[in-house]
C-alpha positions in Angstrom: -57.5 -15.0 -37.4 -60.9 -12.9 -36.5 -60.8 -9.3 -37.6 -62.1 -6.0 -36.4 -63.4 -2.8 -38.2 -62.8 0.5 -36.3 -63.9 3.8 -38.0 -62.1 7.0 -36.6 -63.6 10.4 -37.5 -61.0 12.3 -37.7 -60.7 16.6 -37.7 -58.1 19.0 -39.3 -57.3 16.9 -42.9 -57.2 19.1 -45.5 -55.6 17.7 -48.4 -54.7 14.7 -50.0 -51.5 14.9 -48.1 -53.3 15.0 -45.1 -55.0 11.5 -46.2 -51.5 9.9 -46.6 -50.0 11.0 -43.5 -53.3 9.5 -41.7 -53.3 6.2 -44.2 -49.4 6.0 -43.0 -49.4 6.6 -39.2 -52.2 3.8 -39.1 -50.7 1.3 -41.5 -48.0 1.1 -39.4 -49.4 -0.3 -36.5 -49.3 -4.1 -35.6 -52.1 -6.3 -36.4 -53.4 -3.6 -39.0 -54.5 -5.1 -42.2 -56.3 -2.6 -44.4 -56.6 1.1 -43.9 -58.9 2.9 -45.8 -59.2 6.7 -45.1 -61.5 9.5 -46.6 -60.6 13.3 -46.4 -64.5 13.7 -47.2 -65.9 13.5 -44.5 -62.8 13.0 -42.6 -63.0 9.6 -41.7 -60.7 6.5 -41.9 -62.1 2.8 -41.6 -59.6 0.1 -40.1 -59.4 -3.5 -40.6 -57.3 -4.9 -37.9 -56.8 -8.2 -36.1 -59.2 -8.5 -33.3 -59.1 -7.0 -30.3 -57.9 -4.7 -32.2 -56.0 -2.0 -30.2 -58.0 1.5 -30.6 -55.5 3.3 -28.3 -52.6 2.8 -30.0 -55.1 4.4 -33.7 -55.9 7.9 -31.4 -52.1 7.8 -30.2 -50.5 7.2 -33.9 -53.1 10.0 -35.0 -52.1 12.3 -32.9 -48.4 12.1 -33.3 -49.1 12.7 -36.8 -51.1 16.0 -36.0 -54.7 15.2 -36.3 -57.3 14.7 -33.9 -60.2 12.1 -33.4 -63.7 13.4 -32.9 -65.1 11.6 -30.1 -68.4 9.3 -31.3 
């Protein structure tokens, strides 16, 4: 099956706790494969089955109290 890489900017992590509550919300998701996420520079990169569903990464981001920084 294809995949997809989406990388998220992402504002407000400030700790490595921060970087697993990101790393969680999106490893969650259907279709997700690999989640790899940065709190320097506050990024997360995204491996996902194609199309993968960018929506559902901002929502699942949000609800764990973090914002994307629009690209």
């Amino acid at each position: 099956m294809a995949t997809e890489t989406v990388r998220l900017r992402i504002e407000g992590m400030g700790c490595d706790g921060c970087v697993t509550a990101v790393h969680d919300a999106l490893s969650r998701l259907p279709g997700v494969r690999e989640v790899t996420v940065a709190l320097e520079p506050g990024a997360a990169v995204v491996e996902a089955e194609a199309p993968a569903d960018r929506q559902a990464m901002v929502t699942a981001i949000d609800h764990a109290g973090y914002e994307i920084v629009p690209s």
